[in-house]
C-alpha positions in Angstrom: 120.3 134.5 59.4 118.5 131.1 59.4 114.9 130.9 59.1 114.5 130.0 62.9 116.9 132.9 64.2 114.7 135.3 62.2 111.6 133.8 63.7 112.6 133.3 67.2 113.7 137.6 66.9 109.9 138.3 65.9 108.4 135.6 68.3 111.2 135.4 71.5 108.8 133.8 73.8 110.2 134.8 77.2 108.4 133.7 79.4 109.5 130.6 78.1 112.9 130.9 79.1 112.5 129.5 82.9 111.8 125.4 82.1 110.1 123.4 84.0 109.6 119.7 84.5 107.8 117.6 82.5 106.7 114.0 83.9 108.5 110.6 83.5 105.2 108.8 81.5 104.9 111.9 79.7 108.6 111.5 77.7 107.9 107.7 77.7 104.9 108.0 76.1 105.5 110.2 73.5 109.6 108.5 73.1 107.5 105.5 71.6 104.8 108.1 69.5 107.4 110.1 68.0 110.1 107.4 67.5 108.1 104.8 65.8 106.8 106.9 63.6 109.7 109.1 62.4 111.6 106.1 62.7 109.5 104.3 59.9 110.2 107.4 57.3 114.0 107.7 58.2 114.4 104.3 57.8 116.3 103.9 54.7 119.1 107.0 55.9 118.5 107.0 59.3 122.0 107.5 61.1 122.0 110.2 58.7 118.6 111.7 59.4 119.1 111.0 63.4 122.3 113.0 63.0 120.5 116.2 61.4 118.0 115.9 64.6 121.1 116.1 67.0 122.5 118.9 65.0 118.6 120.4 65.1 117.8 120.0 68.5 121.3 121.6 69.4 120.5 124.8 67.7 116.9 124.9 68.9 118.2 125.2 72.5 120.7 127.9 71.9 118.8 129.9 69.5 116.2 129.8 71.1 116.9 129.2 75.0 120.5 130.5 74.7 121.8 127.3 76.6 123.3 124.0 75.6 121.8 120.7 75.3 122.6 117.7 78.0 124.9 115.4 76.5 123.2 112.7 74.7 119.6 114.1 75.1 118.5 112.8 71.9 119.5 109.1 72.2 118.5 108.4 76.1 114.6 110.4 75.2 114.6 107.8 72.2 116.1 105.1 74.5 113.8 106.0 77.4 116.8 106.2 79.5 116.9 109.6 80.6 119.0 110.3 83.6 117.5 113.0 85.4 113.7 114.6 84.2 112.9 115.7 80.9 112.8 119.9 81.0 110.1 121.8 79.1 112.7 123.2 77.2 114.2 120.0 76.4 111.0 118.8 75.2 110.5 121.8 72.7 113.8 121.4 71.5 113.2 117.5 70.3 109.9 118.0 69.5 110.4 120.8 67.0 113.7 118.9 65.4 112.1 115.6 65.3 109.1 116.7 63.0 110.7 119.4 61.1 112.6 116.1 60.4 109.4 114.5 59.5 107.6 117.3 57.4 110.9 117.3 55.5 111.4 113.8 54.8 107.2 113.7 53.7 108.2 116.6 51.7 111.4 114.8 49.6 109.1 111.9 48.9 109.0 111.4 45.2 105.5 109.5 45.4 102.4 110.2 48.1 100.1 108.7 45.5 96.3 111.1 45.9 97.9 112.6 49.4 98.8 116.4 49.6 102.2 117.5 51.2 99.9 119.0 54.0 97.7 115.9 54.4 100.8 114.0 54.9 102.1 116.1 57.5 98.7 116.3 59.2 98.5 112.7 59.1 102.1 112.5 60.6 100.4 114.3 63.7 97.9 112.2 63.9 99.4 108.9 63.6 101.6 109.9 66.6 98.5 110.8 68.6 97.2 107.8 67.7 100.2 106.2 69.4 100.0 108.1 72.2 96.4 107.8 72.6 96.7 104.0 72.9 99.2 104.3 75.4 97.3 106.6 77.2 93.9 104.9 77.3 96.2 102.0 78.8 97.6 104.1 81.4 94.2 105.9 81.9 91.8 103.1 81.9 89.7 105.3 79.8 86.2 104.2 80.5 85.3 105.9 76.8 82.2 105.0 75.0 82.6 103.6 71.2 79.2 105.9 70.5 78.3 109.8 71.2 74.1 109.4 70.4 73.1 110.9 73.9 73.6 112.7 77.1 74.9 109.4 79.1 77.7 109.2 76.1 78.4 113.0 76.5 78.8 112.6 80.5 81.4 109.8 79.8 83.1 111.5 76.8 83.4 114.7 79.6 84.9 112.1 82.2 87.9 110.6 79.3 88.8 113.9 78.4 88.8 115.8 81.7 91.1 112.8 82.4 93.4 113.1 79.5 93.2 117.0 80.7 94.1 115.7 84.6 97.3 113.6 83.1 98.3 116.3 80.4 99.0 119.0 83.1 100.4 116.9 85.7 103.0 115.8 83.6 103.9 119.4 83.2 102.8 119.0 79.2 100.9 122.3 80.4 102.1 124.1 82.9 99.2 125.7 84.1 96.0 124.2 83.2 93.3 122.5 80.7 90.2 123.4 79.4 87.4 121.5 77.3 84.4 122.9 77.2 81.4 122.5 74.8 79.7 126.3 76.0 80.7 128.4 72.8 80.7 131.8 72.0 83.1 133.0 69.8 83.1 134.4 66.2 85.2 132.4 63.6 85.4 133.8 60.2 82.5 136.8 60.3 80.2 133.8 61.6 79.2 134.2 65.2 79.3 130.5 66.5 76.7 130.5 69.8 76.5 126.9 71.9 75.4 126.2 75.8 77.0 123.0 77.0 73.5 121.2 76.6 72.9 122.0 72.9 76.0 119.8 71.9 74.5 116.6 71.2 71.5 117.8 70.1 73.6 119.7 67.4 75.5 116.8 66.4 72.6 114.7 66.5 70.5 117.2 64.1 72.9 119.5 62.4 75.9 116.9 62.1 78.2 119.3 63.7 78.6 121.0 66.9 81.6 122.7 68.6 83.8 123.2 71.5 86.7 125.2 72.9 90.5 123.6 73.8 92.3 126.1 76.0 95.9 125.6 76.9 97.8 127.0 79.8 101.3 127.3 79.0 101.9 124.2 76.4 105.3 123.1 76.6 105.8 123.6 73.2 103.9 126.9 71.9 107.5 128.4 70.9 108.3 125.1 68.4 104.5 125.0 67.2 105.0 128.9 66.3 108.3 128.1 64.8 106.9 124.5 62.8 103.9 126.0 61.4 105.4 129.8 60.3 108.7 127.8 58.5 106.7 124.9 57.3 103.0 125.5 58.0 102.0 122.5 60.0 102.4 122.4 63.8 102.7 118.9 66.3 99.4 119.1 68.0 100.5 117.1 70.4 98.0 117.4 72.7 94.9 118.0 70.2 95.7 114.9 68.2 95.4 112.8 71.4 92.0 114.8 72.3 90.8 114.2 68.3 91.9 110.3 68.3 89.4 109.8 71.6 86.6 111.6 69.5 87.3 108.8 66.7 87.1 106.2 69.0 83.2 107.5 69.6 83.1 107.5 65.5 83.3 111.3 65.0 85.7 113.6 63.3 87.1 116.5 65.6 89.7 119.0 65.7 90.7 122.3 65.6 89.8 124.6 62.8 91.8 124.9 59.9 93.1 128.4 60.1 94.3 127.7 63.6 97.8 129.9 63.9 99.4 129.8 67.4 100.4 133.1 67.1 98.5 135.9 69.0 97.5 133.6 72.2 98.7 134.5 75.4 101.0 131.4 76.9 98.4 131.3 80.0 95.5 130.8 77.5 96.1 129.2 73.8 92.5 128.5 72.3 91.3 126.7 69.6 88.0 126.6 68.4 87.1 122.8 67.1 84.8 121.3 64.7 82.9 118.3 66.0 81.3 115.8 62.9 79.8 112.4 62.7 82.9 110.4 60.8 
């Protein structure tokens, strides 16, 4: 039994079985994230790396969805030249095969200099958010501010990402809806973390962090996330990465904790707690 079929028995996501659609600008946007980037570490074997993902993304969908993949899925999302509308499954399916591509490549390189496997794959993530972001802010016309000093700033950093939020769930990227919110009350790690919506920037502003709470209804890709980080320990992020590149555009660093696990959310409500620090 391969190390998917095993997890897939202990984490069969049902409710993930019936797919949905997922928007046009959606698998155009993240065609050009994902494929520049993996395309730029498969470069020296990449027939033979694009091959594996074919072979990946074939098993993905009938381990875990029990179906088989549309003919030539993985060259028309690359290609942007998708017949008919990317499916939510779809989208898990090449999302989990192209970055367990990734993490495996980062992990066969002989020299990463100072970097950390896990940095590298955590930088993977972001540099495809980073893409995506750019794309998006485009798209968007993200009226973001380049500082987050005061309330003004906070209002317009609200706007961009209830925005980003708007555009994430009607391209079916979640099915069911999106959350940011800076009132926190939560414990993390035996510490009781308290925070009303107007205390953020003061807590940035004097304390150098503050916090906030990303909840998820339905991500298209909780199963592959589950799958990615309990076989290889990092997840995509897709969605987070985008959210934490806007927060760097303002000069801070943001993101979900550390010890995030996707495992033990409900599909209707996947939270993460994030940390929010002057860069």
């Amino acid at each position: 039994m391969s190390t998917l079929q095993a997890l897939v028995q202990k984490h069969p996501f049902t409710a993930y079985q019936t797919w949905w659609e997922l928007g046009p600008k959606w698998a155009d946007f993240m065609s050009d994230a994902i494929g520049q980037e993996w395309q730029r570490l498969s470069a020296s074997d990449y027939d033979n790396q694009l091959a594996q993902v074919k072979s990946d993304v074939a098993h993905y969908t009938e381990t875990v969805y029990q179906c088989k993949e549309r003919p030539d899925l993985v060259d028309s999302f690359i290609d942007k030249s998708l017949s008919q509308p990317l499916q939510s499954g779809e989208f898990d399916a090449l999302s989990y095969s192209f970055y367990k591509s990734a993490f495996t490549l980062l992990e066969k390189e002989s020299i990463r200099g100072a970097e950390s496997l896990n940095d590298a794959r955590r930088n993977f993530t972001r540099k495809t958010g980073h893409s995506f972001f750019k794309q998006l802010h485009t798209h968007l016309n993200l009226e973001t501010p380049t500082q987050l000093n005061t309330a003004q700033d906070v209002a317009k950093l609200k706007q961009s990402i209830q925005q980003i939020g708007d555009f994430l769930h009607q391209q079916g990227y979640l099915r069911d809806h999106f959350a940011f919110t800076f009132d926190v009350a939560v414990e993390h790690q035996g510490q009781v973390i308290k925070q009303q919506d107007a205390q953020f920037i003061d807590n940035l502003n004097q304390h150098g962090k503050a916090y906030a709470l990303y909840e998820m209804g339905y991500p298209a890709i909780l199963p592959s996330a589950v799958y990615l980080y309990h076989g290889i320990g990092e997840a995509q992020h897709h969605s987070s990465r985008v959210i934490e590149d806007l927060f760097a555009f303002m000069g801070c660093q943001a993101c979900e904790t550390d010890d995030f696990d996707p495992v033990g959310y409900p599909a209707d409500q996947v939270v993460e707690l994030w940390e929010i620090q002057r860069s």
